[in-house]
C-alpha positions in Angstrom: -52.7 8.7 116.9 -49.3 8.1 115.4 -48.3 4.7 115.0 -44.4 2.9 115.1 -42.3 4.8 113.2 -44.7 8.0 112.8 -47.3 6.0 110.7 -51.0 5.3 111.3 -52.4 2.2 111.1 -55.5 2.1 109.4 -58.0 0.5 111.6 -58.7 0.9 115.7 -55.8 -1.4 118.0 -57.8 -3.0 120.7 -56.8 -0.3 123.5 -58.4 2.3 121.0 -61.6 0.4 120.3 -62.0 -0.1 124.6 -61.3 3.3 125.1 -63.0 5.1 122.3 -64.8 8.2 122.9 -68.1 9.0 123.5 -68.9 11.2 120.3 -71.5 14.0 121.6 -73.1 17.2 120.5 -71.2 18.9 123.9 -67.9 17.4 122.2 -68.5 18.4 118.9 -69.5 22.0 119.5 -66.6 22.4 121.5 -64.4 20.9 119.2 -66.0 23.5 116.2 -65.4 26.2 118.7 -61.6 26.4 118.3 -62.5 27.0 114.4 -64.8 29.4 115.3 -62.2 32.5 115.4 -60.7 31.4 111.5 -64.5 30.7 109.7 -63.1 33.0 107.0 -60.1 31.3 106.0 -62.1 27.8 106.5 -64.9 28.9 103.9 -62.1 30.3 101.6 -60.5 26.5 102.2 -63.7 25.3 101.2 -63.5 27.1 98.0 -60.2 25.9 97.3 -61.7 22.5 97.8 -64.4 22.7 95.8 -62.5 24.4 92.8 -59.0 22.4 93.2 -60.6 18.8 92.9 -63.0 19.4 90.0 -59.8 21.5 88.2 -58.0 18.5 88.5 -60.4 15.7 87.0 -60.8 18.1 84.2 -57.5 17.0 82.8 -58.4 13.2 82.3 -61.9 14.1 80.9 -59.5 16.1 78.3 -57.4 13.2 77.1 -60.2 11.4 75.9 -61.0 14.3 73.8 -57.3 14.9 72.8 -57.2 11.4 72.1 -60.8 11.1 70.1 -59.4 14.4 68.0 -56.2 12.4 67.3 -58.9 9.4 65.3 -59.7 12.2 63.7 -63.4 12.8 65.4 -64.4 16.5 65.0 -65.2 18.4 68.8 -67.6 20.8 67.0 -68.2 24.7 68.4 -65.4 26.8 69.6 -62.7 23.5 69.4 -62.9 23.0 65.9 -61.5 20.0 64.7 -57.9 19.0 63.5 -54.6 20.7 64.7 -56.9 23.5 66.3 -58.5 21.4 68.3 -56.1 19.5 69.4 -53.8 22.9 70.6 -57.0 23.9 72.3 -57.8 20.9 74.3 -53.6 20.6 75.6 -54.0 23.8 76.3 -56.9 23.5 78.3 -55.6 20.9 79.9 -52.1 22.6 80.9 -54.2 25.6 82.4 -56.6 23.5 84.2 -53.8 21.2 85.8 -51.6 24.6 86.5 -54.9 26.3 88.4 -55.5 22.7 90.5 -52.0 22.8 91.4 -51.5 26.5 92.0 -55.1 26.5 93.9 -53.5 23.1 96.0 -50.9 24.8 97.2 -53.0 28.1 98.9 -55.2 25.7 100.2 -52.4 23.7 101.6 -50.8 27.3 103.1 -54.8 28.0 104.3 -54.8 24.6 105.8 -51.5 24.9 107.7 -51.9 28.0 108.9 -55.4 27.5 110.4 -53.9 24.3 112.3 -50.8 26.0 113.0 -52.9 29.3 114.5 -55.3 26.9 116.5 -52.4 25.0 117.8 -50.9 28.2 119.0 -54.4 29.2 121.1 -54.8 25.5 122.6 -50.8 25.4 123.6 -51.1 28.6 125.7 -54.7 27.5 127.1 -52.7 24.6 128.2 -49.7 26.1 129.5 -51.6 28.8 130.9 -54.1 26.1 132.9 -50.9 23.9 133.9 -49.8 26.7 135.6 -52.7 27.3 137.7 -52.3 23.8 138.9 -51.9 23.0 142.5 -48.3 21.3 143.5 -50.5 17.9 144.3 -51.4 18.0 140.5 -47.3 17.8 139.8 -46.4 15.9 142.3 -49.3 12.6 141.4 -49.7 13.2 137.2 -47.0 11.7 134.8 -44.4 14.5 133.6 -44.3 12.3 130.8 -48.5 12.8 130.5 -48.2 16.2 131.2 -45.1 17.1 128.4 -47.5 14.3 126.0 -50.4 16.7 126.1 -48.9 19.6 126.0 -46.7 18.8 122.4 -47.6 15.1 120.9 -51.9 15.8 121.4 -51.7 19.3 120.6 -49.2 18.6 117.2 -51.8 16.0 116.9 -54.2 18.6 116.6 -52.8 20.3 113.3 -53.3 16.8 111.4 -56.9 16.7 112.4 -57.2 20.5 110.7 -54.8 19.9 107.9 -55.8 15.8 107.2 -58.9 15.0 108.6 -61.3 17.8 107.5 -60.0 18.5 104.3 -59.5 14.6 103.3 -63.5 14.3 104.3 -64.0 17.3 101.8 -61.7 17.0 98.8 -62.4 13.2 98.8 -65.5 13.4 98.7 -66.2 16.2 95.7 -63.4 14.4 94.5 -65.1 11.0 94.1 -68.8 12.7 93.5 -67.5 14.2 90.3 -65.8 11.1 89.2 -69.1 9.2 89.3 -70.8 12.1 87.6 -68.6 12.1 84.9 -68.2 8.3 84.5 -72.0 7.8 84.3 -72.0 10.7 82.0 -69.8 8.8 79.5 -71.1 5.4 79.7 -73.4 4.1 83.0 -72.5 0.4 82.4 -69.0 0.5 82.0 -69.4 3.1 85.1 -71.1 0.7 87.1 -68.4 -1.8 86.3 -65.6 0.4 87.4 -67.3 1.1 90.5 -68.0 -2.6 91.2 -64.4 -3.0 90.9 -63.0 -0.5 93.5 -63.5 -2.6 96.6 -60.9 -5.7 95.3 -58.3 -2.7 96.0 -59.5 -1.2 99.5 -59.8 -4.6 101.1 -56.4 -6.1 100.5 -54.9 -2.9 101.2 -56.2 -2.9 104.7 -55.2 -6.0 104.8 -51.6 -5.6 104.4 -52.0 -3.1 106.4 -52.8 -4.5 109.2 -50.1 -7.1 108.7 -47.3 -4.4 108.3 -49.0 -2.5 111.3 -48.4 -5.4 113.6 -44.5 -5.8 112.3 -44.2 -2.0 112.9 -45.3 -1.9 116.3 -43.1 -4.6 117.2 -40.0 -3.1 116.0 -40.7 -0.2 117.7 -41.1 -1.9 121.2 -37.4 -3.5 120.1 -36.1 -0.1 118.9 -37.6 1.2 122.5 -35.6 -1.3 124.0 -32.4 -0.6 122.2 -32.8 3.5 123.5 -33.5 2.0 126.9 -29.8 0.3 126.5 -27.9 3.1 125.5 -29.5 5.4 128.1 -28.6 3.7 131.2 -25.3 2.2 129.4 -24.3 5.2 127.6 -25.0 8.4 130.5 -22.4 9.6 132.5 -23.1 7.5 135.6 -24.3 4.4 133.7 -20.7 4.4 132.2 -19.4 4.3 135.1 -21.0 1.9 136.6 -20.6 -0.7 133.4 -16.5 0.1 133.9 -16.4 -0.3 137.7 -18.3 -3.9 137.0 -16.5 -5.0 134.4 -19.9 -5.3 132.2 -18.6 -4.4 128.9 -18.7 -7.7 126.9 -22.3 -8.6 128.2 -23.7 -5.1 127.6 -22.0 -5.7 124.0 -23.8 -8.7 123.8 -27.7 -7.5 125.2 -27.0 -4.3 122.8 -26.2 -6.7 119.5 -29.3 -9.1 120.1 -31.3 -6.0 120.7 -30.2 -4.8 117.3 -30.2 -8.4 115.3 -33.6 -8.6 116.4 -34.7 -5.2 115.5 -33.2 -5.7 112.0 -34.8 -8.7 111.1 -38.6 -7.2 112.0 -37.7 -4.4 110.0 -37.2 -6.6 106.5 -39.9 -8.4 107.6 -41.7 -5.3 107.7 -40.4 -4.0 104.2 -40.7 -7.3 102.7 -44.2 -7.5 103.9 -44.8 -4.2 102.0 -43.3 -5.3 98.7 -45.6 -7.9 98.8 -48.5 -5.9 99.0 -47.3 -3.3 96.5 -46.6 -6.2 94.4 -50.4 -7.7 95.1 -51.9 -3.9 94.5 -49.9 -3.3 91.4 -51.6 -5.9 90.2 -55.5 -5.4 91.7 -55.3 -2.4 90.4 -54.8 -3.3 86.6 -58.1 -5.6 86.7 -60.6 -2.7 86.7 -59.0 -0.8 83.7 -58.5 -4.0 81.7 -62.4 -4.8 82.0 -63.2 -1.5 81.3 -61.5 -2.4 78.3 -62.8 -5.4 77.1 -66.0 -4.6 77.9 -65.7 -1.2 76.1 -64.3 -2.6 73.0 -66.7 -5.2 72.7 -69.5 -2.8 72.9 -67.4 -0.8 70.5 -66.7 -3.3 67.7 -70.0 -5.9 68.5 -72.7 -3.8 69.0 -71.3 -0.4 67.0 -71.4 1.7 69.8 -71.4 5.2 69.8 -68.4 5.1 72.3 -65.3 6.3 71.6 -61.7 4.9 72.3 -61.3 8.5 73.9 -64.6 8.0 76.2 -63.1 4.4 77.0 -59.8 6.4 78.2 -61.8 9.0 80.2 -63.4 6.4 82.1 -60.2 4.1 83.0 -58.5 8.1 84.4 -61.4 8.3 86.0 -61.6 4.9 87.8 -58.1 5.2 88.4 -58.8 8.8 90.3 -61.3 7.1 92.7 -59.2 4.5 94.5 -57.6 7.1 96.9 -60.4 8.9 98.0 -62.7 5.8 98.6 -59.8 4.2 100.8 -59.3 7.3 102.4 -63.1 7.8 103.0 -63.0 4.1 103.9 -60.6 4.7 106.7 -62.0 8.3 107.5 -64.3 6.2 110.7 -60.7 5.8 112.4 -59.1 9.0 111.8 -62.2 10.7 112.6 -62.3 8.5 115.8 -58.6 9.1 117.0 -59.0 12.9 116.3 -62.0 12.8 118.8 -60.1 10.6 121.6 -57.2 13.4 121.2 -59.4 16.0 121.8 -61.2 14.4 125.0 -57.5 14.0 126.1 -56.6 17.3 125.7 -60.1 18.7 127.8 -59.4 16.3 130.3 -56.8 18.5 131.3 -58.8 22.0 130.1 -61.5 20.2 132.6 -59.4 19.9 135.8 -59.7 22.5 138.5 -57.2 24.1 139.7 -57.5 23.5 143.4 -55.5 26.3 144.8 -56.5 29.7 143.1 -57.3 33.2 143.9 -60.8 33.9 145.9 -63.1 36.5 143.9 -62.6 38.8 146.5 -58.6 38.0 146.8 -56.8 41.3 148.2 -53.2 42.5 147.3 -50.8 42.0 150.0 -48.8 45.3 150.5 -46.3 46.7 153.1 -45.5 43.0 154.0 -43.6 42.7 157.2 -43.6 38.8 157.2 -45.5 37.8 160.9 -46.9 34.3 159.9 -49.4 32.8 162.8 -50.1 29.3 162.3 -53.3 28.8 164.1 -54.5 25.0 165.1 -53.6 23.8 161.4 -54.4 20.4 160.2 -53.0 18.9 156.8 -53.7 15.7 154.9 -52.4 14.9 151.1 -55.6 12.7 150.6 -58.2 13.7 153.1 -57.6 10.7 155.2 -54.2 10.1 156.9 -53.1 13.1 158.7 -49.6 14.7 157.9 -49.7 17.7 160.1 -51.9 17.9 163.3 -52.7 20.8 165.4 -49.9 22.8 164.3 -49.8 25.9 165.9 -46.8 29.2 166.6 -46.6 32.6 165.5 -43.2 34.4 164.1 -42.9 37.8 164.5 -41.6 40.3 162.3 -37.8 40.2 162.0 -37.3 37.3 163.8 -36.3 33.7 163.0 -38.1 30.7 163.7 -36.4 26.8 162.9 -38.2 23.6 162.3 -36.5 20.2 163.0 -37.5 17.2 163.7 -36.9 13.6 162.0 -37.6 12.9 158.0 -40.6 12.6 156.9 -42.4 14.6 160.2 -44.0 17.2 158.4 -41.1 20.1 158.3 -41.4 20.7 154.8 -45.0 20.6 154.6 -45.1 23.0 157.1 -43.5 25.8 154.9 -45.5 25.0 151.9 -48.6 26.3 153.9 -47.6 29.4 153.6 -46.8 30.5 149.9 -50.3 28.0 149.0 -48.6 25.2 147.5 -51.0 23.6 149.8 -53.8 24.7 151.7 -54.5 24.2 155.2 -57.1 21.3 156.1 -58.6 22.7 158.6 -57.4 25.7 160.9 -55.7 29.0 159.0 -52.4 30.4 158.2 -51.8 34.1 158.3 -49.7 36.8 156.5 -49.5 39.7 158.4 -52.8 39.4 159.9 -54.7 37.5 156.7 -55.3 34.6 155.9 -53.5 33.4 153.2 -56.5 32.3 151.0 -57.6 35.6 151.4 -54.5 37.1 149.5 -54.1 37.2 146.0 -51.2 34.0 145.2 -49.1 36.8 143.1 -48.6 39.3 145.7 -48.0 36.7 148.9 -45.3 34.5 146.5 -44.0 38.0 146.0 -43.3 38.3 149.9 -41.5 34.9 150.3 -38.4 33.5 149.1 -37.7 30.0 149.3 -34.1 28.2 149.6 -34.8 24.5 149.3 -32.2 21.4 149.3 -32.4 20.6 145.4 -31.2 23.7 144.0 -32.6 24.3 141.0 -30.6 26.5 138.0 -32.3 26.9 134.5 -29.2 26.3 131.4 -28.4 29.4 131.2 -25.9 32.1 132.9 -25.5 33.4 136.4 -27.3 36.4 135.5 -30.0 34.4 133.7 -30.8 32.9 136.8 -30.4 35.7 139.4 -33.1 37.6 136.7 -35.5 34.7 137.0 -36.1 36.5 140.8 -36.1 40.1 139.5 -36.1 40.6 135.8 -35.4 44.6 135.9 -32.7 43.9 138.5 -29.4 46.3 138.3 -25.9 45.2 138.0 -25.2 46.6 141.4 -28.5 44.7 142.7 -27.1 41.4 141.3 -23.7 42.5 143.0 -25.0 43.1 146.5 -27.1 40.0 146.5 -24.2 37.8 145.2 -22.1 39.7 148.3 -24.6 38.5 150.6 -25.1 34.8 149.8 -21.1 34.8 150.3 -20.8 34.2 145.8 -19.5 37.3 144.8 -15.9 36.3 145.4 -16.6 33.2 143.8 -17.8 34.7 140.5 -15.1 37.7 140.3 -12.8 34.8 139.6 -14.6 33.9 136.6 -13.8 34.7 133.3 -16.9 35.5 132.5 -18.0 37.2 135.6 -21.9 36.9 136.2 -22.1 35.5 132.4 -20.8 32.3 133.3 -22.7 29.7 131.8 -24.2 27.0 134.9 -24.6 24.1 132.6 -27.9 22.2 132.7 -29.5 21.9 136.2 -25.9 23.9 137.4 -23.8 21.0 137.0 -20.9 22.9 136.3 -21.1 24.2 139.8 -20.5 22.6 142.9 -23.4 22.0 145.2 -21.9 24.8 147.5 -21.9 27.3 144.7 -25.4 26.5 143.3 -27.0 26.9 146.9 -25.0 29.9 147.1 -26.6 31.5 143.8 -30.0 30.0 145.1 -29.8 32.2 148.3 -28.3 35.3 145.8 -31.5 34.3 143.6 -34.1 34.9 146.8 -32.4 37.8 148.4 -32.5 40.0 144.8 -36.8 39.2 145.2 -36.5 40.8 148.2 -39.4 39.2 150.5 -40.5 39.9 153.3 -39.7 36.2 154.7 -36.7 34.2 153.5 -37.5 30.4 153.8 -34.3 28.5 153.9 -35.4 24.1 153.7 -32.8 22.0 154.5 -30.5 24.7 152.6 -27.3 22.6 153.6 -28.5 18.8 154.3 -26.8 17.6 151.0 -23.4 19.8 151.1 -19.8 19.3 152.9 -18.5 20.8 156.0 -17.0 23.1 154.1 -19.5 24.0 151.6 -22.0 24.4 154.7 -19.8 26.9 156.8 -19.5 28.7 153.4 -23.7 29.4 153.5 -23.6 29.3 157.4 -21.9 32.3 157.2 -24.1 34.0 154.4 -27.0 33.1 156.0 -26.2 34.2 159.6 -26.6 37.9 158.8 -29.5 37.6 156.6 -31.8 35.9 159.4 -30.8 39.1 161.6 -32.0 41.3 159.3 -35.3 39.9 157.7 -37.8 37.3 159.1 -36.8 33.8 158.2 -37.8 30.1 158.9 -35.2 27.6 159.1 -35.8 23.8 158.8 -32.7 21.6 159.0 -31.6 18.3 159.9 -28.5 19.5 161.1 -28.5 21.6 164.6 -25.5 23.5 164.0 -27.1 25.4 161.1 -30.5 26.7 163.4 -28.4 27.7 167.0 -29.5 31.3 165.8 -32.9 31.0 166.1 -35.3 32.9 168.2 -36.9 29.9 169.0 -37.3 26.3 167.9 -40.0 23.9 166.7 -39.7 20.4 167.4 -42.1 18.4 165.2 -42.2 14.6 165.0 -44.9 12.6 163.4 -47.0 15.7 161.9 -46.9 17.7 165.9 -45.1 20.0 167.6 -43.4 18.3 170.9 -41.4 20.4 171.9 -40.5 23.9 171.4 -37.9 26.4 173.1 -34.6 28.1 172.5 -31.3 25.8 171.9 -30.5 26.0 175.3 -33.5 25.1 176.5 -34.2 22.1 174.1 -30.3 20.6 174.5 -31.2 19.5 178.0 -34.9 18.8 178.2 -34.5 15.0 177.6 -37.1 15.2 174.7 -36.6 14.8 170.8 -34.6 17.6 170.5 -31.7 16.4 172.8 -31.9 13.1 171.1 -31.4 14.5 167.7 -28.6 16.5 169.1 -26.7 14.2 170.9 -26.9 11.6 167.8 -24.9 14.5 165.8 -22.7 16.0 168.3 -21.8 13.4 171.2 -18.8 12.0 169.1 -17.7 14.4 167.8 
């Protein structure tokens, strides 16, 4: 878990320690399962390991030789003694400290590309699972969860490969073969050493912790400071600071924002300069005791230990402070890499509620008759949203839904392409129950124009091929005719390449429903859902798609739900639904003067004007 700033504190915050996870065998296999696939590159890794940190303590078991030969003590066998020797040993030492590093560095391209590779399979299980997920999923989880998972936890993932396991591993050879070769040389000064190595882990987890705590505050201060230039800085929150007049005391929250961020941050350096200061200095007792006590033994008691072994042995001591910290620490990371994985099955774990039967068929030759058949629906089980909901639309004709907000049009709709299921009762495509039908081939067969137009960044094109990918320029044409665009776009520059801008803003509202109704018609469905298509647009804007949707709900079958009458007079017949029920149902001229909701809703719109 990254801390402020991108750095790790290295012990457990209170919120981790409560919600630490349980460590199991279940957990640990399926953790070592992802690693499964890449065992050859991980036991090559291992190697590497294995070779890499002994190569590089080789080096300071050298010097004392190079320095012993420098005395003028004579190595004996294939050294030699003298100038020999001495070419030998810095040779030895060159090639030994070139193999480490050269070793290092394809363990470190092993390491990255096993993390990178298991990222890559766990990124696509999860985008693949997210997409199996029912609307309800989306519409109760945090985006911000979701998008979390999906980048920060999975990123997170490649440290636990890259850090975690390979710190455990190289630390510990690294520090195993230091304490060989120190008691090797000399157990007592050895024992000494290693007495001495926790008066520099303590007080660096101290400090730690301090500049931790500093950390996390500046970041909470440097979250506030975004949160001020996001609503202050954006397009509307400009406007709305000029309109008020709020320049001088934005000004001001903004500068006490920053003065206060400034002044935790040299806290928070200061705070480290101290602690460099205090391990600069921790870290000079061990090799200046190794000292003394080595050249007492050396000049009391005539020793047979050389100023070279005493050297070896301070290299050595010196090698084994990072791995014992590391090791020291390795309970945390160890314990956050865990809780990142649990995170990341919770969501592996979740079922996605609306999904293909085994036994699914493959709707073909659609025609577009939907029967709604005595349908309940409820978002929670408990309070009902649609009750007893029941009509049947023929092929080719056109059925509209009205009714006040929030009485269950929308929902309605949603029944049919499974963004929902049915609580009890059964919607029917052309005879078969929806759940029967395989979700790819009845979305095929239905396209959807809702109220919040949605256009990816991209051009016109780009998103009339989001409906039909392998659609022809002539295609794209006649749809673009048809959804009352084309004339629109002809004008352009760039034709159907015009660029929309992110979420279509460079288009009018008019324009993007427009290309929203181009976008359905190039699918080609069987039944054209149009949901509250012109609820949000001018008079203008709204005759414009009247008059492009008029023909199409002659020619294909198509639901209409609208808040505004003038926009369903076409329809074969009309639903009344308030409060989850159909109350009333008929054609215009039979609802207009029944003295039910219908003649209500349309006398509110129409009886001033």
């Amino acid at each position: 878990m990254a801390g402020p700033g991108g750095r790790r504190a290295n012990y457990l915050t209170d919120e981790e320690k409560a919600n630490q996870p349980k460590i199991t065998k279940e957990l640990l296999a399926r953790v070592f399962s992802y690693l499964k696939p890449y065992w050859r590159q991980l036991a090559l890794v291992l190697v590497c390991i294995v070779v890499s940190s002994v190569c590089s303590l080789f080096p300071s078991i050298l010097t004392g030789n190079i320095i012993d030969v420098l005395t003028g003590k004579e190595m004996g066998g294939w050294f030699g003694a003298g100038i020999s020797a001495l070419v030998k040993l810095i040779l030895l030492s060159l090639g030994l400290h070139l193999a480490s590093n050269l070793i290092g560095v394809g363990q470190n391209y092993l390491n990255n590309w096993i993390a990178q590779h298991i990222s890559f399979d766990m990124r696509n299980q999860m985008y693949r699972h997210l997409q199996k997920m029912s609307q309800r999923f989306f519409t109760t989880a945090n985006q911000g969860d979701i998008i979390t998972r999906m980048t920060s936890d999975v990123s997170g993932v490649e440290s636990v490969v890259t850090n975690t396991f390979t710190s455990i591993l190289s630390n510990t050879i690294t520090l195993v073969v230091a304490v060989i070769a120190m008691f090797r040389k000399n157990w007592l000064l050895a024992l000494i050493g290693i007495a001495v190595v926790p008066l520099f882990t303590l007080p660096t987890r101290m400090a730690g912790k301090r500049r931790w705590k500093l950390a996390g505050e500046a970041q909470k201060c440097n979250d506030e400071i975004n949160g001020i230039l996001n609503e202050t800085l954006s397009v509307s929150g400009q406007l709305l600071v000029k309109l008020f007049g709020r320049e001088k005391s934005e000004y001001e929250r903004y500068e006490e924002a920053n003065g206060r961020m400034i002044r935790l941050n040299i806290r928070e350096k200061m705070a480290g300069r101290w602690f460099f200061m205090l391990l600069s200095t921790l870290t000079t007792i061990g090799p200046m005791l190794l000292y003394l006590v080595g050249g007492i033994l050396i000049m009391k008691y005539r020793s047979d230990l050389t100023v070279g072994d005493i050297t070896v042995l301070v290299a050595l001591l010196g090698r084994m402070y990072g791995p014992v910290n590391s090791l020291l620490n390795i309970q945390v990371d160890w314990i956050r890499s865990m809780a990142m994985f649990t995170r990341i099955f919770e969501y592996y774990d979740m079922k996605p509620e609306i999904d293909d039967r085994p036994d699914a068929k493959e709707l073909a030759n659609a025609k577009g008759e939907i029967v709604f058949d005595h349908v309940d629906f409820s978002y929670d089980g408990e309070r009902m949203i649609l009750k007893d909901i029941s009509f049947t639309l023929k092929s080719g004709d056109c059925v509209a839904i009205v009714g006040p907000s929030g009485s269950g049009k929308s929902t309605i709709v949603n029944l049919i392409p499974r963004l929902w299921d049915a609580t009890r009762g059964t919607v029917t495509f052309d005879g078969t129950d929806v759940r029967d039908l395989t979700l790819h081939s009845l979305r095929e067969e239905i396209g959807v124009v809702t109220q919040e137009t949605y256009l990816f960044n991209g051009t016109i094109r780009e998103n009339l091929l989001y409906a039909k990918p392998d659609a022809t320029e002539e295609e794209m044409t006649d749809a673009c005719k048809k959804a009352n665009i084309w004339d629109f776009i002809s004008t352009q520059p760039d034709g159907l390449d015009t660029m929309v801008g992110n979420r279509g803003l460079k288009l009018s509202g008019g324009e993007k429903q427009r290309i929203s109704i181009a976008r359905a018609l190039l699918k080609d469905p069987a039944l054209l859902i149009f949901d509250e298509a012109t609820s949000a647009l001018d008079s203008i804007s709204e005759a414009a798609i009247q008059a492009a949707i008029n023909p199409l709900i002659e020619e294909r079958t198509s639901i209409l739900i609208a808040h505004r009458l003038s926009t369903i007079l076409a329809a074969d017949e009309i639903l009344v639904v308030r409060d989850g029920q159909i109350v009333e149902r008929g054609t215009h001229k039979e609802l207009v003067h029944a003295g039910g909701t219908y003649q209500e809703l349309y006398e509110t719109q129409f009886a001033k004007v």
